[in-house]
N, C-alpha and C positions, 0 to 999 in steps of 0.2 A: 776585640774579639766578640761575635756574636752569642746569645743565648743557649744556641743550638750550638756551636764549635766548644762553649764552655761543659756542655751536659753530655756530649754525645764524641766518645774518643775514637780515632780514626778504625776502629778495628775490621771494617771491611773491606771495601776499593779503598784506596787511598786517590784520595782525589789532589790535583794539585795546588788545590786552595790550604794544604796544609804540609806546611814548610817543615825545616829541620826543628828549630825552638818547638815547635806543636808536639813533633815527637819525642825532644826530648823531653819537656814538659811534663808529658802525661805519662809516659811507658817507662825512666828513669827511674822515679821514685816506686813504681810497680815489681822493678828488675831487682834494686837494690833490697827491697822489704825479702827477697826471695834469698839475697846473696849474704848469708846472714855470717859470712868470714870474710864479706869486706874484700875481695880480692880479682872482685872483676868478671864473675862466670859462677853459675851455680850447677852440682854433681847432675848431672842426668837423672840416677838413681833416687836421689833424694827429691828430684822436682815429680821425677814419677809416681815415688811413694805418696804424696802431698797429692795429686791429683786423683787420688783413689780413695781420700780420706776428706780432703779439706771444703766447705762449701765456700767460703771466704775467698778462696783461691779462685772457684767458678765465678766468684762473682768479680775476681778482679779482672781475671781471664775471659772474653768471650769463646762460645762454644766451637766455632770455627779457629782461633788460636791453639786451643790447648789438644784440640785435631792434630794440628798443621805441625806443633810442635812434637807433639809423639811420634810423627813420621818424619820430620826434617832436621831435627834437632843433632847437634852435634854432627857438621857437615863433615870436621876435619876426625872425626871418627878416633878423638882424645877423652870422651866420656863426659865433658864438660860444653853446658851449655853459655857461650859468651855472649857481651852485651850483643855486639855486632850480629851475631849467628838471631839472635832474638829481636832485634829490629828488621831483621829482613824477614823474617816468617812474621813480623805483625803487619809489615811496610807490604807486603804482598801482593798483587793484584788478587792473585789467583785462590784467595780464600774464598771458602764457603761456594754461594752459589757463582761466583766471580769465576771460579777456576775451569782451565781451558777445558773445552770440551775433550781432547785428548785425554788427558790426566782424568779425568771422571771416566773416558773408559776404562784407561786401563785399571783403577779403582775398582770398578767394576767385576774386570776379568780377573784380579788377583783374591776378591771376593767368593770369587767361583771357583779357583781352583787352589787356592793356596791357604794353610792354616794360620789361624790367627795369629800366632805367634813370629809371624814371618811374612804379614802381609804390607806394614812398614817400611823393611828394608826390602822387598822386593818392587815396590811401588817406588823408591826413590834412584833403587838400583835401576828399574830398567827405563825410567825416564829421563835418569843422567848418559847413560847409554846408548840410548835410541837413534836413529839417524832416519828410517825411514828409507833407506838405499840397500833392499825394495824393502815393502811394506809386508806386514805380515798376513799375505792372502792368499800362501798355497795351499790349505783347504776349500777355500773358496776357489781358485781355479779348478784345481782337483774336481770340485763339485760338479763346478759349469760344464767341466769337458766328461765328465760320467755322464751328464743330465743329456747333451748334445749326442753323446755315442747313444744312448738309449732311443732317444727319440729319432735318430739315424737310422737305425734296425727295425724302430717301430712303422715309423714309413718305410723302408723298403720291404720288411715282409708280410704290411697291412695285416698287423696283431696287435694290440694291445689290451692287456688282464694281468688281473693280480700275480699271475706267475708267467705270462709270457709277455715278449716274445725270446724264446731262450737260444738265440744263432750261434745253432753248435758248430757251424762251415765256417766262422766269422776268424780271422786271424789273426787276432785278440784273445780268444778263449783258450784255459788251458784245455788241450786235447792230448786225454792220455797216450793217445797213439801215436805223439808227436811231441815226445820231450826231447827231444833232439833239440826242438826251436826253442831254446833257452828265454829267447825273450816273453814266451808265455807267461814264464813262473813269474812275473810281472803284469805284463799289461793285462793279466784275467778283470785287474781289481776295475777295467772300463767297463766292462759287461756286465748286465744284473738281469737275475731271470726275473722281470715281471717288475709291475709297479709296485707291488709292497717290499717286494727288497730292495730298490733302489730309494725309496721314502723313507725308511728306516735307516740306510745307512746315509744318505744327506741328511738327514734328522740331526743324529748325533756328531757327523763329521761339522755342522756347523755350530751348535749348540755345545757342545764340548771343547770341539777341537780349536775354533778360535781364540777361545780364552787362552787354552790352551797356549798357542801360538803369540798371542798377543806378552805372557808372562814368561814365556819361557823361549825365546826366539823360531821363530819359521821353521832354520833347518834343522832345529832337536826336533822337531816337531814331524817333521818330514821327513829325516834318517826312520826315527821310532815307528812311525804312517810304513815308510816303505820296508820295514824290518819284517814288519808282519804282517803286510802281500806276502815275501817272498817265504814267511816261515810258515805261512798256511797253505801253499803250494807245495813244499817241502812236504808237511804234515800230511798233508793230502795223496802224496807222487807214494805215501809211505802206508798210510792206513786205509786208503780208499782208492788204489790206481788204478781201476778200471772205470773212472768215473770222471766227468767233465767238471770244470772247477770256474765259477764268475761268482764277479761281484767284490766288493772293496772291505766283504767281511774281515780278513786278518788282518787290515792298518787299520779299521775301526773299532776291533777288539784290541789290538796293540791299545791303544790309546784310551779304549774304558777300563783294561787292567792294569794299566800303568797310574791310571788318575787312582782306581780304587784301592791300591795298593799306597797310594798315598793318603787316602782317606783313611784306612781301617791303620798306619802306622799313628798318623796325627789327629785321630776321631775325636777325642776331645778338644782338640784346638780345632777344628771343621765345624764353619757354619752352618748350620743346618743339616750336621752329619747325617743323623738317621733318614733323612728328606733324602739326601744324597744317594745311600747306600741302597734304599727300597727302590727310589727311581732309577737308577742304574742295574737293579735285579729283576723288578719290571723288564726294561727292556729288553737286558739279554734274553731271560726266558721266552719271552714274545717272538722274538729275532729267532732264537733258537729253534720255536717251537715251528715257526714257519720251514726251517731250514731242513727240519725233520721230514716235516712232511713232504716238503718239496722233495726231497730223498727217496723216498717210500713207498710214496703216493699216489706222485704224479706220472705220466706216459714215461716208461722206461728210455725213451729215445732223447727227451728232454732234463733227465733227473740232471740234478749236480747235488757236488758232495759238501757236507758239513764241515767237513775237518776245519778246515781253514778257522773256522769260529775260535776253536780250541786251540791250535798252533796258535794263530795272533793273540792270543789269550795268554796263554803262556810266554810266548816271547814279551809282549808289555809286561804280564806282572813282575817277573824278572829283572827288566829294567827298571820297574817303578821301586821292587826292593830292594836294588843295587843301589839306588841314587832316589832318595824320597822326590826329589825336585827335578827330576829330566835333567839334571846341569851337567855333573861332572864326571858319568859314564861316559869311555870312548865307544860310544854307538857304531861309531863305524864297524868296530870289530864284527858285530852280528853280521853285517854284508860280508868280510871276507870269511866270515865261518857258512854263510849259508852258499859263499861261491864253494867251496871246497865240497860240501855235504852236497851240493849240486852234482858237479861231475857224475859222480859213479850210478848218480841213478838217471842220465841222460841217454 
């Protein structure tokens, strides 16, 4: 055996120059100093305790193992870490910078939207799960076919500005004088008056929403997105019906009150909570305050109405404090309660 194969233990790619002996070799004697009752598997709890406390451990552990083991550890979900279970998280390709680039987004996205304390098991959970049959990109289409209706309207009524062009004739928009056509209280969220309301809400529908999506599957993602279209149309047909209603505000307020309602339950365990919660107050304000004025302001013939902000606001946080994690609310329900509360006001 070489210099380098004697000083230097397989702890990153595992390359095929180093056999079964090599790992028992060196990782064996590492396993057993841990298994300190001799019995083939050491507690979870106590390798955790030990990695909070011991530098010895670090040093016998490299920094990429004792990662891979706090997230992977304990496959068969017995509370015990076996020899087996501990040579395959050292034998790994996918440690450190090795690991798929897949697995480093979703790492990423569960960083973003999930608290500490849950970012582990939600990282193992939706990577043992995943299939990709589709992918998780209906905000991203959502996006491309808003950004296309937009720039549709903008050439055809040769306007474009911060608040127009706002195609109140367009068969898309909700028009109050026509809730009869039920599919309004839906397709409004294609329409946005003016390029700073449709930047703002592509903003956050991608910057949120895919993490989003990425952790917690497409379609919660997408029931929650279309809960609150239809409850800011609702809200709207209620506190504001003499008034024209666009734009994708109430599924992107669903989904900043559902997230922030996860934040202010798990703030302590949220990276960079306070980052979180300013930036997410930031923008509603902003969003909002545009939403005002455009209300107010601007030609009575072009206003539309705010509400939707509030309705989708309310229906996410809702959901977010029924279910901290988007998971195991039956979301569907909101669709058959906003079909019913529909009717009588058509």
């Amino acid at each position: 055996m070489s210099e380098e194969r004697k000083n230097h233990p397989p702890h990153r790619s595992i390359s095929k120059d180093w056999d079964s002996v090599d790992m028992e070799r060196y990782w064996k004697p590492v396993f057993d100093k841990y298994d300190t009752d001799k019995d083939g598997s050491i507690p979870l709890r106590y390798l955790k305790t030990i990695l909070k406390s011991s530098d010895e451990l670090r040093h016998d552990f490299p920094d990429e193992v004792i990662e891979e083991i706090l997230e992977w550890a304990d496959i068969n979900n017995d509370g015990l870490l076996s020899y087996d279970e501990f040579l395959r998280m050292v034998h790994a390709r996918e440690l450190g910078e090795a690991r798929p680039r897949f697995q480093r987004i979703v790492r990423f996205a569960a960083l973003t939207v999930v608290p500490k304390n849950q970012q582990a098991i939600t990282i193992r959970r939706y990577i043992e799960e995943y299939n990709c049959y589709p992918p998780p990109i209906f905000l991203l289409l959502i996006s491309l076919i808003e950004l296309g209706v937009f720039i549709y309207y903008c050439v055809k009524l040769g306007e474009l500005s911060a608040s127009g062009p706002v195609p109140i004739e367009s068969l898309l928009i909700y028009n109050p004088k026509k809730r009869y056509e039920a599919w309004r209280f839906l397709t409004y969220m294609l329409i946005h008056a003016g390029a700073v309301h449709i930047f703002f809400n592509l903003l956050i529908q991608l910057l949120l929403g895919v993490p989003l999506e990425m952790v917690h599957k497409w379609w919660r993602v997408m029931l929650v997105y279309f809960g609150g279209v239809i409850a800011g149309s609702l809200g709207s047909s209620l506190s504001d019906p003499a008034t024209y209603l666009a734009g994708a505000s109430g599924g992107v307020y669903a989904l900043i009150a559902a997230h922030l309602a996860n934040v202010i339950i798990n703030f302590k365990e949220m990276t960079f909570g306070w980052v979180r919660l300013l930036g997410l107050l930031i923008f509603a304000g902003t969003d909002i305050g545009v939403a005002l004025y455009s209300r107010y302001v601007e030609d009575e013939k072009s206003r539309t109405s705010y509400a939707a902000h509030f309705a989708g606001s309310l229906a996410g946080l809702m959901i977010g404090m029924l279910d901290k994690q988007l998971g195991n609310v039956e979301i569907v329900r909101l669709f058959k309660s906003a079909y019913v509360i529909q009717l009588p006001l058509m």
